[in-house]
C-alpha positions in Angstrom: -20.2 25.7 28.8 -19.9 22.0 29.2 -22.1 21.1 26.5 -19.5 23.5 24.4 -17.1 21.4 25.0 -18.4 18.3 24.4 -19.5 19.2 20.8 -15.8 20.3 20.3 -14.9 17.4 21.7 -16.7 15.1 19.8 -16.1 17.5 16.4 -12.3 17.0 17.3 -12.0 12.9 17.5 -14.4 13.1 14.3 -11.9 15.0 12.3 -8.8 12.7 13.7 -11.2 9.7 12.6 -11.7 11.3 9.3 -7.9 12.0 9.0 -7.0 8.6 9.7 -9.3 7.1 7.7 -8.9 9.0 4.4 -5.2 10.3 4.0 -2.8 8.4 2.1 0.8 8.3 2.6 3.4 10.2 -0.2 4.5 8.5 -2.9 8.0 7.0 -1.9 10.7 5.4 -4.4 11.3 1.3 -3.7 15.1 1.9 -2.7 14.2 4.5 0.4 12.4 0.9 2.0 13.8 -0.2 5.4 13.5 -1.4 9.1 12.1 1.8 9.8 9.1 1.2 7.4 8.3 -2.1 9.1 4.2 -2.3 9.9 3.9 1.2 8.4 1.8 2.4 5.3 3.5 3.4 2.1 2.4 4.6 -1.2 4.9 3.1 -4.3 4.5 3.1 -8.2 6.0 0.7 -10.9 6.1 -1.9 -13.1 4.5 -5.7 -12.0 6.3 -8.8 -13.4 6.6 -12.3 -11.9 3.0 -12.9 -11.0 1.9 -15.8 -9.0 -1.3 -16.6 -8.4 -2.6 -18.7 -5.7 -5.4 -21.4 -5.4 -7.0 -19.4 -2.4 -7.4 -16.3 -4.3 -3.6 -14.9 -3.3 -1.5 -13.2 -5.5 2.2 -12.3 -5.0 4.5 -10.6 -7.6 6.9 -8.2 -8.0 7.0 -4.3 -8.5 9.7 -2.4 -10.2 10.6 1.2 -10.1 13.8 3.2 -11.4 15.6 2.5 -7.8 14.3 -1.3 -6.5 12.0 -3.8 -6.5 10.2 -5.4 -3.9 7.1 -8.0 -3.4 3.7 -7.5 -3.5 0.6 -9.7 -2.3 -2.5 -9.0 -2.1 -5.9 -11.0 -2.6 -6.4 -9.4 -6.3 -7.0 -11.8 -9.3 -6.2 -8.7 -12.4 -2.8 -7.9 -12.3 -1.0 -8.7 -14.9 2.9 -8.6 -16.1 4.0 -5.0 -17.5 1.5 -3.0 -15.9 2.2 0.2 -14.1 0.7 0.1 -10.9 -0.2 2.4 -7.9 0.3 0.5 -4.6 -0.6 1.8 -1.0 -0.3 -1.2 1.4 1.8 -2.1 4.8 4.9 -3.3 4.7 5.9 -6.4 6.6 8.5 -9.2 6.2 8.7 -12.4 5.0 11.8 -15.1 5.4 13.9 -12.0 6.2 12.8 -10.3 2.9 10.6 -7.2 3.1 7.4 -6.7 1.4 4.4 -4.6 1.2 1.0 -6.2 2.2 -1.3 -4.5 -0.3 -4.5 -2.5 0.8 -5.4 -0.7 -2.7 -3.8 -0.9 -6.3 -4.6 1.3 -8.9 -3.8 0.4 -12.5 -2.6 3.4 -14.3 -2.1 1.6 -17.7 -3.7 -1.7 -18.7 -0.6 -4.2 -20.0 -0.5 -4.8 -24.7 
């Protein structure tokens, strides 16, 4: 009996793990950002434009849906203006400004 519930134990914080690890928040519009999103993960898809690139391989810029915009960073070197882009990162704030802290971008159309 014990060693029953150890396996289901174990099985159990393997599946949280795996849940953690591997879901992605919904797709969310720019304007529904707020206080309440603050150190959380969002998903977000629109258009880059004003690209800065840093010297130490940092990148900021912004993205642009129908309802907002906000700023990106992330250490990425390929973005480029007029791309559509898929964005799941943490949002955090900057000089009283929020902005999202990018873990993965996904390029859903390559820029003319």
């Amino acid at each position: 009996m014990r060693k029953l519930c150890l396996i289901l134990s174990l099985l159990g914080i393997l599946a949280l793990l795996f849940f953690i690890n591997f879901t992605e928040p919904k797709i969310i519009k720019i304007s529904s950002i707020n206080q309440k999103y603050l150190d959380n993960q969002v998903k977000i898809i629109g258009i880059s434009s004003a690209i800065n690139t840093y010297k130490s391989n940092f990148t900021s810029f912004t993205l642009e849906d129908a309802t907002g915009k906000i700023n990106i960073i992330c250490s990425c070197s390929n973005i480029k203006e007029n791309q559509t882009l898929e964005i799941v990162g943490k949002i955090s704030k900057y000089q009283g400004k929020l902005q999202i802290q990018a873990d993965k971008i996904i390029i859903k159309n390559k820029s003319p």
